[in-house]
PLY file of the C-alpha trace (Angstrom):
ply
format ascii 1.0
element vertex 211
property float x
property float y
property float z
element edge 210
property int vertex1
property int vertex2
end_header
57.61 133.37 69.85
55.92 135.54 71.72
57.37 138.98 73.90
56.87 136.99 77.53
58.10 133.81 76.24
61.11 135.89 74.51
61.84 137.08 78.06
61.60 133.64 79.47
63.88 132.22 77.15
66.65 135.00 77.44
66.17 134.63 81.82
67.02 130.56 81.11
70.29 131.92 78.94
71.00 134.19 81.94
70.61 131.40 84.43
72.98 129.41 82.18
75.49 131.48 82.26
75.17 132.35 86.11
75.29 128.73 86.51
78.65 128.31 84.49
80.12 131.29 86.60
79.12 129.67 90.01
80.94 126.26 88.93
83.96 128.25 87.57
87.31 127.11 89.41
88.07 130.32 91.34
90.70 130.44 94.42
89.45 130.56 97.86
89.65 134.39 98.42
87.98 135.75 95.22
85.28 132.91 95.68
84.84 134.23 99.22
84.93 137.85 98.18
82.24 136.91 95.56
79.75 135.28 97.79
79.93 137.90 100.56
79.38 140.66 97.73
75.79 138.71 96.92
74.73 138.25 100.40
75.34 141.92 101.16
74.38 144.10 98.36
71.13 145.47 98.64
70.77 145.76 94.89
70.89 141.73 94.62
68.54 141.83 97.49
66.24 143.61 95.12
67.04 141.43 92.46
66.19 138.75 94.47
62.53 139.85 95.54
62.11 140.62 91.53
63.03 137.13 90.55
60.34 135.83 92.93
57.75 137.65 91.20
58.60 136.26 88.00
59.06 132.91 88.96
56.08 132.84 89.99
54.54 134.41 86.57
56.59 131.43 84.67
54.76 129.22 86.89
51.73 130.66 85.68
52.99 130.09 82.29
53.96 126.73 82.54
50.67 125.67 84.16
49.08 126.88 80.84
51.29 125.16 78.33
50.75 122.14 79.94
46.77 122.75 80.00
47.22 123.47 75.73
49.51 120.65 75.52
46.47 118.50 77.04
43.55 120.19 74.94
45.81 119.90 71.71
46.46 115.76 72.77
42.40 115.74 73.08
42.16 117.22 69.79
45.02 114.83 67.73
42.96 112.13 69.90
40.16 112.67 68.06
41.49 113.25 64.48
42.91 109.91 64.88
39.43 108.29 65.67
38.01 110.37 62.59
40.71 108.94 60.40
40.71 105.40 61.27
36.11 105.44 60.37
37.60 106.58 57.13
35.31 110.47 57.93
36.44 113.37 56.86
40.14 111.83 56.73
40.62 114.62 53.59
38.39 117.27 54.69
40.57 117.28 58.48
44.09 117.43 56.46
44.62 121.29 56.79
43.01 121.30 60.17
45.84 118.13 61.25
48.52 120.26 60.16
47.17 123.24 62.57
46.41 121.07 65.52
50.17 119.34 65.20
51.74 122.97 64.84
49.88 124.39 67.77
51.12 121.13 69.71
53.92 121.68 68.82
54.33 125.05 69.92
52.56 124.29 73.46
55.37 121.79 74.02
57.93 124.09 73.39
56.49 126.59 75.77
55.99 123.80 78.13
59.48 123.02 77.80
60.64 126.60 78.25
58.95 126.99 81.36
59.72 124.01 83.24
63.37 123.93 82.62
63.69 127.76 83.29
61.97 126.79 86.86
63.85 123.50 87.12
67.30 126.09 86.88
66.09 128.36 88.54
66.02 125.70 91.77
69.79 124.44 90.78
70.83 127.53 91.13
69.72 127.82 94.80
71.27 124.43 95.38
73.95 125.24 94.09
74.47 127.92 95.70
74.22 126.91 99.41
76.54 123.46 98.40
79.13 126.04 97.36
78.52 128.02 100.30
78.71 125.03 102.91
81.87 124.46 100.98
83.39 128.10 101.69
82.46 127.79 105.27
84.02 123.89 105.96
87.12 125.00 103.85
87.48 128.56 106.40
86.81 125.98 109.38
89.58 123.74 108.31
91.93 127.13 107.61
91.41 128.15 111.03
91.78 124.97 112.89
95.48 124.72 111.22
96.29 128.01 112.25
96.15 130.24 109.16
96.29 133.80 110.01
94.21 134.98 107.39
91.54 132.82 108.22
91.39 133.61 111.87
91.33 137.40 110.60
88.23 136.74 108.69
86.87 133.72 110.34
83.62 134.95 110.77
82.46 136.65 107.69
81.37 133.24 105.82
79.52 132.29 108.96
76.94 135.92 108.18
76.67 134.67 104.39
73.15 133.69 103.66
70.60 133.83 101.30
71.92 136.23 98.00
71.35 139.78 99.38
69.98 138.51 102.71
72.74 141.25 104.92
71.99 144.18 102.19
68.52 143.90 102.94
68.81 143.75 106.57
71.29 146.66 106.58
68.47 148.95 104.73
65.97 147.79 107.15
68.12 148.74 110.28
68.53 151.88 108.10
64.75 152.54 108.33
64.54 152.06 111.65
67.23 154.28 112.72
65.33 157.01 110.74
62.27 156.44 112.35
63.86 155.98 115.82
65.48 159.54 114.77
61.82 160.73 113.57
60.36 159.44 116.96
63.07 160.92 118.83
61.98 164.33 117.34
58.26 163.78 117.89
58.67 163.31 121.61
61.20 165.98 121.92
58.34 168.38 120.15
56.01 167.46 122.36
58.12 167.84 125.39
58.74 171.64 124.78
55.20 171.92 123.88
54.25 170.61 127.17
56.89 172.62 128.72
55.98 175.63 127.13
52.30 174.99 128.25
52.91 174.29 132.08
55.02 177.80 131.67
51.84 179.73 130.65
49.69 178.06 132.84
51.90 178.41 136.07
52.24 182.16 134.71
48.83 182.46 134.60
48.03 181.29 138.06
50.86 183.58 139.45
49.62 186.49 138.29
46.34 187.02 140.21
48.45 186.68 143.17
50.67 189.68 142.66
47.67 191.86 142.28
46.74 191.37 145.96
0 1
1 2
2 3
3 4
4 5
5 6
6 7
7 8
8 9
9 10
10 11
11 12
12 13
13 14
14 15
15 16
16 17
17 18
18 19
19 20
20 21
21 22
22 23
23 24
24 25
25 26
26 27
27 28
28 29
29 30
30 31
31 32
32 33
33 34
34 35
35 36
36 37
37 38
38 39
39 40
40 41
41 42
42 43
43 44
44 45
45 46
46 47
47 48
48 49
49 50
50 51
51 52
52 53
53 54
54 55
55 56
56 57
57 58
58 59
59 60
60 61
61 62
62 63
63 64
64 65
65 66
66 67
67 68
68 69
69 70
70 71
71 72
72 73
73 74
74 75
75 76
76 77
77 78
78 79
79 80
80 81
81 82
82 83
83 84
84 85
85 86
86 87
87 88
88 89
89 90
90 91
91 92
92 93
93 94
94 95
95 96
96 97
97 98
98 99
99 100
100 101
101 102
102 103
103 104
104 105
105 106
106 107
107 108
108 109
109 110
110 111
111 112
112 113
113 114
114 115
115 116
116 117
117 118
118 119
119 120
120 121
121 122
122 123
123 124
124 125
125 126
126 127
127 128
128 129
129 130
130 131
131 132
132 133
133 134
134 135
135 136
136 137
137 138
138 139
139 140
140 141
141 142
142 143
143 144
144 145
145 146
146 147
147 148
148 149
149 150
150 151
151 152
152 153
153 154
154 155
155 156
156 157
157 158
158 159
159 160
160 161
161 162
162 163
163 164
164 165
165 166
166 167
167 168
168 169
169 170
170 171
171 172
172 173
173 174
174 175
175 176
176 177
177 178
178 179
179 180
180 181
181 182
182 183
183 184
184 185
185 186
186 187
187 188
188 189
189 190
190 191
191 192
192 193
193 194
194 195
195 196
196 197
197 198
198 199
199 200
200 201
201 202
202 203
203 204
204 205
205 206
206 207
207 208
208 209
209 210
């Protein structure tokens, strides 16, 4: 197996286990805790724009182990016609054996792929169900009255995608420093223009003093 299908296969073990950890029993709070942790920290918000990319490389992959797997069927294809004129039935033995292996190996790859993708979007169905879930069980807290629900009745309700508030946060972040960077600019250029209309207003008042 190749590096880049090595890495493919170990993401589809990750995915597994993330999987198993989602479904885990957990109580209410620490299930709560857990999901507002992934919506706001920005370092699963970077996680999350990384696993896009390589999604979309996997596709890639896929796409072309399905191609082989089509081109190797073409080949077998035509073995089979050689075989059954009675041609070259022992001269093609060695070159079966090669054309089944390679098949073989494209459907594997093939299979790889398209389950790691196929995860990959139970996972993000699995999360939101679980996450609809938090919310309706919060809603039904509060509408019998439980304290500890009305103290945090809203922080469910900002849960989104997995890193979705981190990123925003580091956004506003930017934009405070270049509000703050702006800020400076025009106060630069406000004593500049200050210091300007001094020295020309200076300039103008001095001929008059001489006469």
């Amino acid at each position: 197996m190749t590096l880049y299908y090595s890495l493919v296969f170990l993401l589809l073990v990750t995915e597994m286990v993330i999987f198993l950890a989602l479904i885990v029993p957990l109580p209410f709070t620490w299930r709560r805790k857990l999901f507002t942790f992934i919506s706001e920290s920005p370092i699963v918000a970077k996680l999350q724009y990384g696993m896009k990319i390589t999604f979309i490389f996997i596709l890639i992959l896929f796409i072309d182990s399905v191609n082989r797997v089509y081109r190797v069927g073409i080949e077998l294809s035509a073995f089979s016609k050689s075989d059954g004129r009675g041609g070259a039935a022992v001269m093609g033995g060695s070159e079966r054996m090669e054309v089944q292996a390679r098949k073989f190996y494209s459907q594997r790859n093939m299979y790889l792929c398209g389950f790691t993708l196929f995860l990959s979007l139970i996972l993000n169905r699995t999360y939101v169900m679980i996450l609809d879930v938090l919310r309706l069980e919060e809603e039904v807290k509060s509408l019998k009255g439980d304290p500890a629900a009305k103290g945090k009745g809203s922080s469910l309700q900002k849960v989104g995608n997995p890193g979705e508030i981190g990123r925003l946060k580091e956004e506003l972040a930017a934009k405070d420093r270049d509000m703050a960077n702006l800020k400076k600019q025009v106060e630069n250029m406000q004593n500049e223009y200050n210091r300007m209309g001094d020295q020309v207003s200076g300039s103008k008042g001095t001929p008059s003093k001489d006469r």
